[in-house]
C-alpha positions in Angstrom: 0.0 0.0 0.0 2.9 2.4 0.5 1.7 3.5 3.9 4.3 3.6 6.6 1.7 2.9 9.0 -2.0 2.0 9.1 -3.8 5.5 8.2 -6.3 4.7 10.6 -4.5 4.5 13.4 -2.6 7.3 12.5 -5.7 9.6 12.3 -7.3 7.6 15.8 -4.4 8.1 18.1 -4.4 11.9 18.4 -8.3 11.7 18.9 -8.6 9.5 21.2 -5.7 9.2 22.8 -3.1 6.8 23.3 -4.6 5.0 26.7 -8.2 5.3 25.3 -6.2 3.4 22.3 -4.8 0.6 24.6 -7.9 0.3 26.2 -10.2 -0.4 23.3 -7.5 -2.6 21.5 -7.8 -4.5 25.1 -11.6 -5.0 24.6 -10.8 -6.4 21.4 -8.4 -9.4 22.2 -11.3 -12.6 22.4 -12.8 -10.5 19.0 -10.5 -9.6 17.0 -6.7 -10.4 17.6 -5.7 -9.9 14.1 -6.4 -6.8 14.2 -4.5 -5.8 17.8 -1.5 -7.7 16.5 -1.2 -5.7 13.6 -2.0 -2.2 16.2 0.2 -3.6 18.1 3.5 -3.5 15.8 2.8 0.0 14.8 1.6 1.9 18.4 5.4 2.3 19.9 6.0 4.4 17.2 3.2 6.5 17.8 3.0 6.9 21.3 3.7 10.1 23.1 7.1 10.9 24.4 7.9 10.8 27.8 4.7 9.7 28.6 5.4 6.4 31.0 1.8 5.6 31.9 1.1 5.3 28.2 4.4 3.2 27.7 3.3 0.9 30.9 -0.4 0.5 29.5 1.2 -1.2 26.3 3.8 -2.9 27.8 0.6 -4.2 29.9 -1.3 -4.8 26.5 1.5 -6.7 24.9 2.3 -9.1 27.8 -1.7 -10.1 27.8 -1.4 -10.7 23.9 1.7 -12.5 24.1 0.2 -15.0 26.6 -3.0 -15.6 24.8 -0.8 -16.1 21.4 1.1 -18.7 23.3 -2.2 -20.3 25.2 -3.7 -20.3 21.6 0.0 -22.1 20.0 -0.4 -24.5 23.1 -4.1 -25.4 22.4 -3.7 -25.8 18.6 -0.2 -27.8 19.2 -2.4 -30.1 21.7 -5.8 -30.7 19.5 -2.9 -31.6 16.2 -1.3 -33.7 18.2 -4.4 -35.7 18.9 -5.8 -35.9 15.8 -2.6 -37.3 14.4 -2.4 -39.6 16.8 -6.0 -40.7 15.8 -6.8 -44.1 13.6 -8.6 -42.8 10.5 -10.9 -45.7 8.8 -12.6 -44.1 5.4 -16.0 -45.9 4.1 -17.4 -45.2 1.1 -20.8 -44.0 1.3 -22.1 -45.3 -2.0 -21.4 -47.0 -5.3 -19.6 -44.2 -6.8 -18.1 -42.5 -3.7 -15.3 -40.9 -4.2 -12.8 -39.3 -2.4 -15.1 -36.2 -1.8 -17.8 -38.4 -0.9 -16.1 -40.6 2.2 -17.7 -41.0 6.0 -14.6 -40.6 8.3 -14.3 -42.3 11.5 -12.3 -41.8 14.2 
């Protein structure tokens, strides 16, 4: 796109301010963590100087992602891990049953 940074967050910052920021990016962890992830890259650049209770509120915010991200890496490591461990059995459903057309059973 050419931007340096997302224009939107560019444009919300000054608004809203940098804690009101933190705070709704916060809110939006369980909905929405692609889109804090990628706030998340580009707010140290835009917070205010010298301004230590803004620096601590996204220190806070990026410690609470970080652990989700690794709860979520855990969980999805887990449920693979099961499922390959898993006997597959394939029956056809039918005369012509295909490979799109298979019951699986675990």
């Amino acid at each position: 796109m050419g931007f340096n940074r997302p224009i939107w967050l560019k444009c919300v910052v000054p608004k809203l301010g940098f804690r009101r920021v933190i705070s709704t990016l916060d809110k939006k962890l369980d909905t929405d963590p692609v889109a804090v992830d990628k706030a998340l890259y580009w707010l140290p650049r835009l917070m205010p100087k010298g301004d230590m209770t803004s620096a601590q509120a996204l220190r806070e915010l990026q410690d609470v992602f970080a652990r989700r991200k690794d709860d979520a890496e855990r969980l999805a490591h887990s449920i693979k891990t099961v499922v390959e461990t898993k006997t597959v059995a394939v029956h056809p459903l039918g005369k012509r049953a295909g490979r799109r057309n298979a019951e699986i059973k675990f």
